[in-house]
C-alpha positions as CSV (number, residue, x, y, z in Angstrom):
1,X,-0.3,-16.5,-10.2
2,X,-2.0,-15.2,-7.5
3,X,-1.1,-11.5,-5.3
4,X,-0.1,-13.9,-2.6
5,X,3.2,-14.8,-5.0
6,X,3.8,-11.3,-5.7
7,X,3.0,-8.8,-2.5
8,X,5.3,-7.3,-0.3
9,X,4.0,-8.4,3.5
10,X,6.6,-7.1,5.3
11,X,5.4,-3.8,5.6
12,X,5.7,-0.1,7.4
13,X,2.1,0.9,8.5
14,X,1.3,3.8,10.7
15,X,-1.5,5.0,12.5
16,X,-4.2,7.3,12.6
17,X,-2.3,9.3,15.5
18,X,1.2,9.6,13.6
19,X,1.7,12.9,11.7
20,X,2.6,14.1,8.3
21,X,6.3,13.8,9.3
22,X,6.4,10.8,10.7
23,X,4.9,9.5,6.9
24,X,7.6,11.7,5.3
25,X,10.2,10.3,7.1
26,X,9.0,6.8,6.5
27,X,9.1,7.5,3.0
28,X,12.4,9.0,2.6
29,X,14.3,6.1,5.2
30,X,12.0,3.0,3.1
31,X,12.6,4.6,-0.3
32,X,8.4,3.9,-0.6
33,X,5.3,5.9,-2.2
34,X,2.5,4.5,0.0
35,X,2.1,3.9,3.6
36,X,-1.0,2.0,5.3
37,X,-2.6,3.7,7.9
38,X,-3.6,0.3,10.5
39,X,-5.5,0.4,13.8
40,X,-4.8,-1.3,17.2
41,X,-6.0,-4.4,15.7
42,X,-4.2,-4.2,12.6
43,X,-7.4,-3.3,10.2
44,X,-7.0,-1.1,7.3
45,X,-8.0,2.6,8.0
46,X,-6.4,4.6,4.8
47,X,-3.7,5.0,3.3
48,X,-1.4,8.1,2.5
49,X,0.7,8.1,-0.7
50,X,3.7,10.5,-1.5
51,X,1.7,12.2,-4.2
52,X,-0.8,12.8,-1.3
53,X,2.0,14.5,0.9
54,X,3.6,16.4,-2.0
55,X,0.2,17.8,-2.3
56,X,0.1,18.7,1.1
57,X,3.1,19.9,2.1
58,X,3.0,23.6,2.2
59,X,-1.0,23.4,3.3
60,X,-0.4,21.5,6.6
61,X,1.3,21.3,9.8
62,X,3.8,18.3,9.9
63,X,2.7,17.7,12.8
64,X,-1.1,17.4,11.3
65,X,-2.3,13.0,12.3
66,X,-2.8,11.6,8.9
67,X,-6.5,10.5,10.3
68,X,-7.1,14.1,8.4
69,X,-5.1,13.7,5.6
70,X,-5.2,10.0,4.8
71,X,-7.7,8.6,1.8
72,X,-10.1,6.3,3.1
73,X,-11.6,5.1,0.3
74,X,-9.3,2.6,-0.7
75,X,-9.9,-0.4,-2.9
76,X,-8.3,-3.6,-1.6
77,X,-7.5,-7.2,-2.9
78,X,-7.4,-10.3,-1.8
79,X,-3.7,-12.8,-1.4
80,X,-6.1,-15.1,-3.8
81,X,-6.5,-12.5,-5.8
82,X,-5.4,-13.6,-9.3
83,X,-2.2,-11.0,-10.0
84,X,-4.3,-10.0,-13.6
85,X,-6.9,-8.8,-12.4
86,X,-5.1,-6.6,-10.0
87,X,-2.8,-5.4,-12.2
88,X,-6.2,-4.5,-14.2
89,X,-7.6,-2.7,-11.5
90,X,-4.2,-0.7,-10.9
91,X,-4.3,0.2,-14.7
92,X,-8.2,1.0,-15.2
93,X,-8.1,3.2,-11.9
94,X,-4.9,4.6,-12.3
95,X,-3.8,3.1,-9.0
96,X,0.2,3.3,-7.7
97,X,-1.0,0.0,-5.4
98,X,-3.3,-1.9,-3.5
99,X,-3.1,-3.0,0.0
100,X,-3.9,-6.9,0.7
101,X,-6.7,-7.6,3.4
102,X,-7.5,-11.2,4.3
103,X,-10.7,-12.0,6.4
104,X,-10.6,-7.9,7.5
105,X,-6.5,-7.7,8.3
106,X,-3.6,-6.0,6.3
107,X,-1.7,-8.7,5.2
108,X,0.7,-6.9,2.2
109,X,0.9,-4.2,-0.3
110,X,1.4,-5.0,-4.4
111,X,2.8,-2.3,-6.2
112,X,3.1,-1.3,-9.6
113,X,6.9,-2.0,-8.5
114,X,6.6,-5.8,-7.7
115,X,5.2,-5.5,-11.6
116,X,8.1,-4.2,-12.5
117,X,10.1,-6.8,-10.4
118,X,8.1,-9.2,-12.4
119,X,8.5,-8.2,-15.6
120,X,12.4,-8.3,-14.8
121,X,12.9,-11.3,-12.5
122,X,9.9,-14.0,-13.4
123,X,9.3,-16.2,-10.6
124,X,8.4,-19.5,-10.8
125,X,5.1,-21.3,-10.3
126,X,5.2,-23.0,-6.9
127,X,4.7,-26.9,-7.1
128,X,1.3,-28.1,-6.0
129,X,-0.5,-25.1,-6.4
């Protein structure tokens, strides 16, 4: 199985510009712990988790862009990413996900919920792969 099988890709991204509310309010509408941060062209910039805005939430303006709050230094995978070795990377690292970039895009998110999902609900190989 490969992260392509297992990712969410419809996804809510923001950008640089949006603010700490706008990420809250994503949050709390989506019922989600991590938000991509995308430019125009819809490249990866950072990412902000809730644990990141918990953290910041009585230190900050709402209205402060999450181009100063979000982490930058985020590790990505692959959609041909075999799902072990991401799920490795999630554990060893302590990761709650990983966004997916193909040739320099966002394409998904995987989750230590679509795990979860996947522990619960198996999914079947796909025929010719």
């Amino acid at each position: 199985m490969l992260v392509a099988d297992l990712m969410t890709s419809q996804l809510r991204c923001l950008r640089e510009t949006d603010d700490l509310a706008s990420a809250m309010a994503a949050m709390q509408e989506l019922f989600i712990r991590h938000i991509p941060v995308v430019d125009d062209e819809g490249h990866l910039s950072g990412l902000v988790s809730q644990r990141d805005l918990l953290s910041l939430e009585h230190r900050k303006d709402l209205g402060t862009p999450l181009r100063e709050v979000m982490r930058t230094d985020v590790v990505t995978v692959t959609s041909d990413t075999p799902i072990r070795a991401a799920a490795e990377t999630m554990i060893y690292n302590k990761y709650g996900c990983l966004p997916v970039v193909d040739a320099g895009k966002l394409v998904g998110i995987i989750t230590e919920t679509d795990f979860l999902k996947l522990a619960i609900f198996p999914i079947a190989p796909k025929r010719g792969a």
